[in-house]
N, C-alpha and C positions, 0 to 999 in steps of 0.2 A: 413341783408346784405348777400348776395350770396356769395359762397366760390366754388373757383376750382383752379387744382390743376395745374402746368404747365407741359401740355402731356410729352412733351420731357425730363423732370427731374424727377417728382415723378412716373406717372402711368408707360412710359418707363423704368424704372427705377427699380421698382417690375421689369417686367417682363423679364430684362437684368439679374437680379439675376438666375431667371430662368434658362433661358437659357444659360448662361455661367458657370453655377456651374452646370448641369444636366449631367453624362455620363452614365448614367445607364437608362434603362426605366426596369421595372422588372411589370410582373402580380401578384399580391397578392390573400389572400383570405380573410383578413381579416383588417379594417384598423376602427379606431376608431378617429376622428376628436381630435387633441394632441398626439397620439399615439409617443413615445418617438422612436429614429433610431433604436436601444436595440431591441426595439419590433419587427419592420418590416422582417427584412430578416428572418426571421421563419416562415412568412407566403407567403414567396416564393414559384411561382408553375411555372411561367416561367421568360424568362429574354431576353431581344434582343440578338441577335447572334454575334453584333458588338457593339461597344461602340457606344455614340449618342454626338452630336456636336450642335454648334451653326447652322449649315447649316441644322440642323432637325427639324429648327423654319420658321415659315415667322410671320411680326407685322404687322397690319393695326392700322388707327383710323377706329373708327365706328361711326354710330350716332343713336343710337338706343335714342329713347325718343327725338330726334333729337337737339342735344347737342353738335356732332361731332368732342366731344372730346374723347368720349371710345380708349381704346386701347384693341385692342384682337393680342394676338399671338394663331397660330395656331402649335400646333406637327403635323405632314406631318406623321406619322406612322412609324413602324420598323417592322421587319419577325424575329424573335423569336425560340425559342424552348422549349418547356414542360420539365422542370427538377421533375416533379410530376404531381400526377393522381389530378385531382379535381372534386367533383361532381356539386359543388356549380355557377357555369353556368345556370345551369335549377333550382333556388329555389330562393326567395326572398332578401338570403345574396348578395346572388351576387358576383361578382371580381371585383377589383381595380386595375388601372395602377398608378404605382408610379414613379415618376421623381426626383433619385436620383443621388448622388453623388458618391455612392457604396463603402462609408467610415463613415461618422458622419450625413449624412445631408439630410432630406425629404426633394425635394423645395416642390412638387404638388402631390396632388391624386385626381383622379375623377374614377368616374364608368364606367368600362369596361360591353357596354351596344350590341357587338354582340352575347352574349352567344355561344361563339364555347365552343366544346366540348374540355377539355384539358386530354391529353392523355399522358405520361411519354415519352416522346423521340420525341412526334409528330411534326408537325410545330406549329406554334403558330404566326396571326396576331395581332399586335399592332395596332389597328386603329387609325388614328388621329381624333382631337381632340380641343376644342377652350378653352385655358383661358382667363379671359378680366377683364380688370381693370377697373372699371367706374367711371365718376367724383361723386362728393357725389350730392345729392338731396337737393335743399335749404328748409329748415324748417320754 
C-alpha cells in the first residue's frame, strides 16, 4: 500500500518549524550531522547583519519524480559580516550555513558552496538556498 503524507500538515509543517523558529542565519566551519547547539557557536566565523524572519522564506510544491507533492522552501539569502578569519573556503572541509534560533536550537545546515574568501571585518554573502521535504518512496 502506498503512503503519503498530507503536504499542507506534515511536509509544510517541517518546514513552518523552519522558518518560524529561524532568527539567526550564522556561517560555520565546522558542523557534524547531531552536532549538539553547545557545539555550534564556536565554530562561528560570520553571522547576518540583521536578524532573519519568516519573509526570508518562500514554499513551493515541486514534483520532481513527478509526485507533486514535494515541498521545497527556499532561504532568499542575507549580507553578513566576518566576525573571523577562515581558511577553510578553499579545502575539502568546507563552511556551513546554519539556521538558528541564536539560543538552544539548530533547525538546518547545508553547505556553503560559493567559497568566498572570509576575512575578519569583511562583508560576507549568505546565498540562498533550497530545503525540500519529499513524500516517501513506496516500497
Amino acid at each position: 500500500m502506498a503512503t503519503w503524507y498530507n503536504d499542507t500538515v506534515v511536509l509544510d509543517g517541517l518546514l513552518d518549524v523552519i522558518r518560524q523558529g529561524s532568527t539567526q542565519v550564522w556561517l560555520i566551519e565546522a558542523y557534524t550531522q547531531g552536532d549538539s547547539y553547545a557545539i555550534v557557536p564556536g565554530n562561528v566565523v560570520a553571522d547576518a547583519d540583521s536578524a532573519i524572519g519568516i519573509g526570508d522564506f518562500s514554499t513551493s510544491t515541486t514534483a520532481p519524480g513527478g509526485s507533486g507533492f514535494d515541498r521545497e522552501m527556499d532561504f532568499l539569502g542575507a549580507a553578513g559580516t566576518a566576525s573571523a578569519t577562515s581558511t577553510l573556503h578553499d579545502t575539502n572541509e568546507g563552511l556551513h550555513i546554519a539556521l538558528t534560533n541564536g539560543v538552544d536550537t539548530i533547525y538546518a545546515v547545508t553547505d556553503e558552496t560559493s567559497n568566498q574568501p572570509i576575512v575578519i571585518g569583511n562583508p560576507v554573502t549568505f546565498p540562498s538556498f533550497t530545503l525540500r521535504t519529499l513524500q516517501p518512496t513506496q516500497i
